[in-house]
LUMVOZA-770395 format. One record per residue (C-alpha): residue number from 1; residue in three letters; y, z, x. Coordinates in steps of 0.25 Angstrom, whole numbers. Layout:
BEGIN
+-----+------+-------+-------+-------+
: seq : type : north :    up :  east :
+-----+------+-------+-------+-------+
: NUM :  ALA :     Y :     Z :     X :
...
+-----+------+-------+-------+-------+
END
This chain:
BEGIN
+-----+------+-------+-------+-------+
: seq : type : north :    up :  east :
+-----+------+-------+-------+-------+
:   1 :  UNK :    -2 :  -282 : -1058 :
:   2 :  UNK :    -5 :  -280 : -1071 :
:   3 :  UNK :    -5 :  -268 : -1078 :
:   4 :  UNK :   -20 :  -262 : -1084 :
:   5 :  UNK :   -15 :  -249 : -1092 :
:   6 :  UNK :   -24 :  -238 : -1092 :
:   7 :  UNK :   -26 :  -224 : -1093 :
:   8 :  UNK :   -18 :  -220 : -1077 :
:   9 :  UNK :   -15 :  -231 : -1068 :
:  10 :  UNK :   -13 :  -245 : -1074 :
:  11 :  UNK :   -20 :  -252 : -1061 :
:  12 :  UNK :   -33 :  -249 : -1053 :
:  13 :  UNK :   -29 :  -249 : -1039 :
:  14 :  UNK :   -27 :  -233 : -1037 :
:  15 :  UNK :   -27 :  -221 : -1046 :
:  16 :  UNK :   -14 :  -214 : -1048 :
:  17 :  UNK :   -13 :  -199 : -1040 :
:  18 :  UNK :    -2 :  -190 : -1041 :
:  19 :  UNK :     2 :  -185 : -1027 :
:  20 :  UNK :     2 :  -172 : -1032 :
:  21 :  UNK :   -14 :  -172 : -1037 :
:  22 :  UNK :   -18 :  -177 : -1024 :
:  23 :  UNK :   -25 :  -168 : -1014 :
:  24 :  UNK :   -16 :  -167 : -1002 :
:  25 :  UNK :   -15 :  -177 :  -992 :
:  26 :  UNK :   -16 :  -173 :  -977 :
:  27 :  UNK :   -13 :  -183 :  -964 :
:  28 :  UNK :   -19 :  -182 :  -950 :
:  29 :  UNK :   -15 :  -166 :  -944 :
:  30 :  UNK :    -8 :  -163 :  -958 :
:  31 :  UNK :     4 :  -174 :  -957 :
:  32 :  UNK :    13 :  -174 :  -968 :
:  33 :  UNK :    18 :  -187 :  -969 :
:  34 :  UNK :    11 :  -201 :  -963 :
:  35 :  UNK :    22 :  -210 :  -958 :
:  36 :  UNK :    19 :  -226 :  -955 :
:  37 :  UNK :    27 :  -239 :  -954 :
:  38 :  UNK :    20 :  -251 :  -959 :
:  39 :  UNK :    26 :  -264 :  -955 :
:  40 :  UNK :    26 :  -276 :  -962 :
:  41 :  UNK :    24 :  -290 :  -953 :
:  42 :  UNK :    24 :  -301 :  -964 :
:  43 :  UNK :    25 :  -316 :  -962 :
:  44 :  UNK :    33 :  -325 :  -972 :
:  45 :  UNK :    30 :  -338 :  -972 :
:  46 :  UNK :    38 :  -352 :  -970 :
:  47 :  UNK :    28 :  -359 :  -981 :
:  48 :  UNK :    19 :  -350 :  -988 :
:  49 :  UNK :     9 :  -357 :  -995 :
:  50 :  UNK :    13 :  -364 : -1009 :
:  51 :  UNK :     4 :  -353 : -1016 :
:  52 :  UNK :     8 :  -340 : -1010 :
:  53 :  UNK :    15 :  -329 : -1015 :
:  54 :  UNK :    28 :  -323 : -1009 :
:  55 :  UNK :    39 :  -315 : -1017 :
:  56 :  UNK :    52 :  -320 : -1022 :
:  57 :  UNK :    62 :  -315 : -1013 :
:  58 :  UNK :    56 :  -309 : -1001 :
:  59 :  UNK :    64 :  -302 :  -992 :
:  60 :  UNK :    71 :  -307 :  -980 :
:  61 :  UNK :    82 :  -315 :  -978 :
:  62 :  UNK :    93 :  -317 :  -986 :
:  63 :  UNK :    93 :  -325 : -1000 :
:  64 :  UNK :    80 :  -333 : -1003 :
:  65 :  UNK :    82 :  -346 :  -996 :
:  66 :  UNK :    75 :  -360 :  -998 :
:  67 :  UNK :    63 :  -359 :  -991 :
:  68 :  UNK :    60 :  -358 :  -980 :
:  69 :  UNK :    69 :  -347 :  -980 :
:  70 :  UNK :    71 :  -344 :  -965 :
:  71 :  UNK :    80 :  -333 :  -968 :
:  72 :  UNK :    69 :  -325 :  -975 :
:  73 :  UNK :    59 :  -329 :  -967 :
:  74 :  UNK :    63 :  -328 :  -953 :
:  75 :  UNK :    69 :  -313 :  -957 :
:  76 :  UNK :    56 :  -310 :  -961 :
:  77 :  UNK :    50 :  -315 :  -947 :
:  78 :  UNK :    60 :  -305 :  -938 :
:  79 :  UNK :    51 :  -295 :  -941 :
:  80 :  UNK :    40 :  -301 :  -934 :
:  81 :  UNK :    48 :  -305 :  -923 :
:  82 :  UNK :    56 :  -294 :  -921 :
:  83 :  UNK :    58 :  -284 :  -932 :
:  84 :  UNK :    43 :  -278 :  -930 :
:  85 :  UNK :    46 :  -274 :  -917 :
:  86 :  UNK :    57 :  -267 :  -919 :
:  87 :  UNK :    49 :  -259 :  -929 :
:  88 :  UNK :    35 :  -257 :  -921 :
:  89 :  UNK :    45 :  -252 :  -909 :
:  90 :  UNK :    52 :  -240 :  -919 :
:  91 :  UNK :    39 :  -236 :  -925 :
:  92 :  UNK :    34 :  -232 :  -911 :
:  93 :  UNK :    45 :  -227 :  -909 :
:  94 :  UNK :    43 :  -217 :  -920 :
:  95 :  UNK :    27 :  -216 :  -917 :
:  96 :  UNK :    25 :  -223 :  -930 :
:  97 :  UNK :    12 :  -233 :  -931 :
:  98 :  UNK :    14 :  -246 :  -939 :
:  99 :  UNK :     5 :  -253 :  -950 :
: 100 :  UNK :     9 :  -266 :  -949 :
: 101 :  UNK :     5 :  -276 :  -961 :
: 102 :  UNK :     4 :  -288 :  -957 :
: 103 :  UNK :     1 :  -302 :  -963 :
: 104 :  UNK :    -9 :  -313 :  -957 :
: 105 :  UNK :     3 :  -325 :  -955 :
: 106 :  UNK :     8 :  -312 :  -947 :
: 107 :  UNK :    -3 :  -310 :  -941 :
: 108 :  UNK :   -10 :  -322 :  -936 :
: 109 :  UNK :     5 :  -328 :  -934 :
: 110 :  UNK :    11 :  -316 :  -925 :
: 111 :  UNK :    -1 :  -313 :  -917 :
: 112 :  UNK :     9 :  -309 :  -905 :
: 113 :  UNK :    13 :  -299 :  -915 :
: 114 :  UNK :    -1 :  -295 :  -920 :
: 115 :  UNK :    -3 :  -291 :  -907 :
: 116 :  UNK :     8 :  -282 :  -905 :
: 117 :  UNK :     6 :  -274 :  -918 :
: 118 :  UNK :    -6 :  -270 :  -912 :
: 119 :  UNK :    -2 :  -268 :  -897 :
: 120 :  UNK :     7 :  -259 :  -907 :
: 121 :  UNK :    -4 :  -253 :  -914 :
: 122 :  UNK :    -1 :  -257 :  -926 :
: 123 :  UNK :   -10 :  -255 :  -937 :
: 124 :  UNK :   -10 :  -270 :  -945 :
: 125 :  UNK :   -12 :  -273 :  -959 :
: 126 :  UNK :   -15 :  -282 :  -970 :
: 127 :  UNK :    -3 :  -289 :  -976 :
: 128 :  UNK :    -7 :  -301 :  -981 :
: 129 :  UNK :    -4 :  -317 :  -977 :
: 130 :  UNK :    10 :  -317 :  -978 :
: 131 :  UNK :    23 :  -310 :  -985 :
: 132 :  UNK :    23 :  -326 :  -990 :
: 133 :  UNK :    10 :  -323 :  -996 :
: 134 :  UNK :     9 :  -311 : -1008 :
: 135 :  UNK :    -3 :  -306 : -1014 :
: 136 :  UNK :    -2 :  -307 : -1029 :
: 137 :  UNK :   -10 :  -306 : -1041 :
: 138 :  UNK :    -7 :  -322 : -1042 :
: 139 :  UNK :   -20 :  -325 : -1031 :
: 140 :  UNK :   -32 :  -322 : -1035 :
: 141 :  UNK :   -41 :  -310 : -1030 :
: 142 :  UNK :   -48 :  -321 : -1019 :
: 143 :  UNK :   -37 :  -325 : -1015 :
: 144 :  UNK :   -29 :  -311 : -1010 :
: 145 :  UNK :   -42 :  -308 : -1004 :
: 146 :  UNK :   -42 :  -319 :  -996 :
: 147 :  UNK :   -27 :  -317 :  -991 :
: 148 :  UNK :   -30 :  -300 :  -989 :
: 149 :  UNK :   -43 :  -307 :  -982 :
: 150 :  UNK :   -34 :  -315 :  -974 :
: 151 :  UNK :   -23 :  -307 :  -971 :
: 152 :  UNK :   -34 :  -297 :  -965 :
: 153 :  UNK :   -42 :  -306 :  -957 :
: 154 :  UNK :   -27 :  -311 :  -951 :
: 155 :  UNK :   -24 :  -298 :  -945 :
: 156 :  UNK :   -38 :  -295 :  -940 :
: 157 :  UNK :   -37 :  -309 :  -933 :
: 158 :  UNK :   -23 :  -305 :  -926 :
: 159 :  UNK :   -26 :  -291 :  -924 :
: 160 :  UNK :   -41 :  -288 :  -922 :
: 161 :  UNK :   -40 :  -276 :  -933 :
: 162 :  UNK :   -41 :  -280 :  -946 :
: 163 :  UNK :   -31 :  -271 :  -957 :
: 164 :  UNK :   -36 :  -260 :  -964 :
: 165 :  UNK :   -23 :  -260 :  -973 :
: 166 :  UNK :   -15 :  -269 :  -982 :
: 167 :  UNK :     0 :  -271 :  -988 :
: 168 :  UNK :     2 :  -284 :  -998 :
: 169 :  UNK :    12 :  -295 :  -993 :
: 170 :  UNK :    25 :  -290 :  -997 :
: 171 :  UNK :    16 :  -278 : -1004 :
: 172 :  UNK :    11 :  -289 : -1016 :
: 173 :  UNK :    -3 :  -285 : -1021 :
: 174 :  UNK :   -11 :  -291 : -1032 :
: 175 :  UNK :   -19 :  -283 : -1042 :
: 176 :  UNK :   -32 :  -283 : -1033 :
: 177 :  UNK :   -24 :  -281 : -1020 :
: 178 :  UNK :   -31 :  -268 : -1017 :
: 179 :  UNK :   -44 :  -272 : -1019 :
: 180 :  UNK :   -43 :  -283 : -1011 :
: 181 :  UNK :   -36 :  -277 :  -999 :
: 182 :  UNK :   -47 :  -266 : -1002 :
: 183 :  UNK :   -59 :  -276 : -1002 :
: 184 :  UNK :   -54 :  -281 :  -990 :
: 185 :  UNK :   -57 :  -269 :  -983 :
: 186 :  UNK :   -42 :  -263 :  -982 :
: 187 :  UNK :   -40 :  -247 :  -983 :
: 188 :  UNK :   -26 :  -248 :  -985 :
: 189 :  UNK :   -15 :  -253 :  -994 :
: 190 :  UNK :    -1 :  -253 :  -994 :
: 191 :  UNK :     5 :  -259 : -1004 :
: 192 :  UNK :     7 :  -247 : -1015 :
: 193 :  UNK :    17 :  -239 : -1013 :
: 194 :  UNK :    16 :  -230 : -1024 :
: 195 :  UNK :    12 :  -216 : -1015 :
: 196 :  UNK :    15 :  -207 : -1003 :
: 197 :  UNK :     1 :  -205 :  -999 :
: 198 :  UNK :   -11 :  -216 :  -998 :
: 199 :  UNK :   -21 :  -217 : -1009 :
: 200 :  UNK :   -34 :  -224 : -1013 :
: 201 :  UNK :   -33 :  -238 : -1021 :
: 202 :  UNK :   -44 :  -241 : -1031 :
: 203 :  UNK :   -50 :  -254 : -1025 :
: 204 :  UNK :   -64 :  -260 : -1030 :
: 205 :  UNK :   -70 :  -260 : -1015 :
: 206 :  UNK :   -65 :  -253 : -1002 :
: 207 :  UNK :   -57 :  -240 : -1002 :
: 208 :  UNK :   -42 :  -245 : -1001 :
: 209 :  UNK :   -29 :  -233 : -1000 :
: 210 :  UNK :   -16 :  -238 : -1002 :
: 211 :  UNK :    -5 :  -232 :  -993 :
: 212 :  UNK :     8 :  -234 : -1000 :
: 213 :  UNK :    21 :  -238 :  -993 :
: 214 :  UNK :    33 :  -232 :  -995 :
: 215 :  UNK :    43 :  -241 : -1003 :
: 216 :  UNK :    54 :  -236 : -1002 :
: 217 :  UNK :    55 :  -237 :  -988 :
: 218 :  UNK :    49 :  -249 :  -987 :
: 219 :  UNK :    60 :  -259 :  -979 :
: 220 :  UNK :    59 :  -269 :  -987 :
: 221 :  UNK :    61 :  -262 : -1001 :
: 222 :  UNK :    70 :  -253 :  -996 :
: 223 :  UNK :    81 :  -262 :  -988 :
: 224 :  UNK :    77 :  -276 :  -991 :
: 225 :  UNK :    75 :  -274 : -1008 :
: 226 :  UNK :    83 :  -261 : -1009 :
: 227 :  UNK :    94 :  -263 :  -999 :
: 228 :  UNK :    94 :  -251 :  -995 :
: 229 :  UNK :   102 :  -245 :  -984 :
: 230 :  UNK :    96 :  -242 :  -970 :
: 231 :  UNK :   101 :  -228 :  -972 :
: 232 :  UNK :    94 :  -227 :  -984 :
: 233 :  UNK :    82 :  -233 :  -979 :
: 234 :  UNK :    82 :  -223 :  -969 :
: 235 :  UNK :    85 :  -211 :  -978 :
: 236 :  UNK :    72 :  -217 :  -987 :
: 237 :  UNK :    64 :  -216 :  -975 :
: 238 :  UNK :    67 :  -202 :  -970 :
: 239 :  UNK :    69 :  -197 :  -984 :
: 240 :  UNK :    55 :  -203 :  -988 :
: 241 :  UNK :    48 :  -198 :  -976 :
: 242 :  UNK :    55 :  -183 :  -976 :
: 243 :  UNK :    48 :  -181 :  -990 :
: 244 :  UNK :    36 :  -188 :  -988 :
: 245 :  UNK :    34 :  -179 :  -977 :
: 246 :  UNK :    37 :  -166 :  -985 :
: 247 :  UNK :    27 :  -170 :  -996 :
: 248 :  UNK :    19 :  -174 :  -986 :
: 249 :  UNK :    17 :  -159 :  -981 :
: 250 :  UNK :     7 :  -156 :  -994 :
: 251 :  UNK :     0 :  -170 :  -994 :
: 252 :  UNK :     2 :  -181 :  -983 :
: 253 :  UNK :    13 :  -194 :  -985 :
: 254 :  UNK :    14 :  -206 :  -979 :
: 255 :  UNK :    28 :  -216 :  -977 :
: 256 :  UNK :    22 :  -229 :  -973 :
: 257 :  UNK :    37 :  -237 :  -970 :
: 258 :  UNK :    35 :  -251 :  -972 :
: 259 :  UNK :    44 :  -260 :  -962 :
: 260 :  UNK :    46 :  -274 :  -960 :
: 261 :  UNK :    51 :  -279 :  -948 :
: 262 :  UNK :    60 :  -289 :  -952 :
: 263 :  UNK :    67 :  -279 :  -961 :
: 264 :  UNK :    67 :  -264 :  -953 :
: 265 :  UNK :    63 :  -270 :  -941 :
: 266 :  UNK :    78 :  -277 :  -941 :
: 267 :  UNK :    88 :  -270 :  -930 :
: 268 :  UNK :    98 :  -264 :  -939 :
: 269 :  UNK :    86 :  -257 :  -948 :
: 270 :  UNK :    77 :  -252 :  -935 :
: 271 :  UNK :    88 :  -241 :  -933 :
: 272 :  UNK :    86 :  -236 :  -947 :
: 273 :  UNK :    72 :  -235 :  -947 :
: 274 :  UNK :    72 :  -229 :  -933 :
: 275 :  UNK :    79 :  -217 :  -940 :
: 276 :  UNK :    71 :  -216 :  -951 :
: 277 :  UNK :    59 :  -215 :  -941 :
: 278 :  UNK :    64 :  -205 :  -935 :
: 279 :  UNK :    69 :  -195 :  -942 :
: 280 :  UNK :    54 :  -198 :  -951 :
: 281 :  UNK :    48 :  -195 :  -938 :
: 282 :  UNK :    54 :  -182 :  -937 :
: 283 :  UNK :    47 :  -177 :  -947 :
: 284 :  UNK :    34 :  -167 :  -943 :
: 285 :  UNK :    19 :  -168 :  -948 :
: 286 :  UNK :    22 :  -185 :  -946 :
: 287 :  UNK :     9 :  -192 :  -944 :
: 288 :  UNK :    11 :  -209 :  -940 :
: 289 :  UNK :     2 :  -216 :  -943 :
: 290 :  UNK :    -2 :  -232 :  -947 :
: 291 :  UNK :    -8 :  -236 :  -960 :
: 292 :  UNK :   -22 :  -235 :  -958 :
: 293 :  UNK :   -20 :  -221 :  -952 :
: 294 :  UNK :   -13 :  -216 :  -965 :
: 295 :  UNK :   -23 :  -222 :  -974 :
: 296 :  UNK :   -35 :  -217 :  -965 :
: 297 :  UNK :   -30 :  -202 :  -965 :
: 298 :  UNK :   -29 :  -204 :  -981 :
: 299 :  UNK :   -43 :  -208 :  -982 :
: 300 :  UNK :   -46 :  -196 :  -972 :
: 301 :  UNK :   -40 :  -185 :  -980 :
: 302 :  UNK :   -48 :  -175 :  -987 :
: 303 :  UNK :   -38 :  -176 :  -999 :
+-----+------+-------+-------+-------+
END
């Protein structure tokens, strides 16, 4: 987006706050470190429209194929056959909730799966149409409201709950990305990940906080982009979460992982992430909890 210098931050969707300056931060019976997983189910499609947005080189597969790429798209599709699965059985094993974004060709195309998340309790969230489909500052402002509007209502229709929180196809915003998810009556966003802690975004209307994910754990960033090793992967997990949890001893943390289950949900990754899990869940003053949880005890504190 482009840049509006001025005195402090050169954009208007949050002030900038040094942890440091901030009153502390306390979870639910004094935890020190929040811990969720939020899954990412996002459909690719075959023929996007001729209009729509998708980026360059998307991961899966192997080398970009002419399309249809079946390589790309059907690895993507393991995850909702399979791969999720894998991923919902682990986190309960660990007692850990999922946040589950899902898109609406997910959602009104899987209804089998739809149901399941929630015989699963799994909290759902806005993701937009499809991973085939990005928000960008190339639609106009009627335009992305139509499609956060519709992503929306797709969920309600397949779940009966209509989302509370929002993560950007492949985490791509335009510049009025959190007003609009804000008009549209959303309390959560997820696509910053610029912080350790939640923290209100300046919206024109609502009252919108952003819970950042943690990057450098993400799956996708971390093996698919960085090729990094499963052992590192592992070690960035634990690593991240042992000090999170130290800091968070003065003023709460959350580690938000972010997995996709065509990616960590494969059999040869589950193993590592099953380690990762639990030596984290090892760790005392832990406190589990979904998205909505996590945003609500934020807006809760006295702080």
């Amino acid at each position: 987006m482009p840049a509006e210098r001025s005195y402090g931050m050169d954009h208007p969707h949050y002030h900038y706050s040094p942890i440091p300056e901030r009153p502390s931060l306390r979870w639910p019976d004094g935890k020190a470190l929040a811990l969720g997983a939020l899954i990412l189910l996002e459909h690719y499609e075959w023929q996007p429209p001729e209009a729509a947005y998708s980026l360059r080189n998307p991961s899966g597969g192997l080398i970009k194929l002419p399309s249809p790429d079946y390589l790309q798209l059907t690895h993507r599709e393991y995850g909702h056959r399979v791969g999720v699965f894998r991923l919902l059985d682990l986190l309960e094993r660990y007692a850990i909730p999922a946040t589950v974004a899902i898109d609406s060709l997910t959602a009104l195309n899987y209804p089998w799966l739809v149901d399941y998340l929630l015989e699963r309790r799994c909290e759902l969230i806005g993701h937009g149409i499809a991973a085939s489909r990005l928000i960008t500052s190339k639609i106009n402002a009627t335009t992305e409201s139509e499609v956060i509007e519709e992503s929306l209502d797709a969920v309600e229709q397949a779940s009966g709950v209509r989302p509370v929180g929002w993560l950007s196809p492949e985490g791509v915003e335009s510049d009025r990305t959190p007003a609009l998810v804000a008009a549209a009556g959303l309390k959560y966003l997820c696509d910053w990940p610029n912080d350790e802690q939640p923290y209100q975004m300046t919206v024109p209307s609502g009252n919108l906080v952003s819970l950042p994910l943690f990057l450098e754990a993400d799956d996708e960033f971390a093996l698919w982009h960085r090729r990094t090793s499963l052992q590192s992967w592992e070690q960035t997990i634990v690593s991240a979460a042992t000090q999170l949890h130290r800091d968070g001893e003065n003023s709460g943390r959350h580690l938000m992982l972010t997995l996709r289950p065509w990616l960590s949900g494969q059999p040869f990754r589950i193993s590592t992430l099953e380690r990762a899990l639990s030596e984290v869940t090892k760790l005392p003053n832990l406190w589990l909890a979904q998205g909505s949880e996590i945003v609500d005890a934020f807006l809760e504190c006295d702080c």
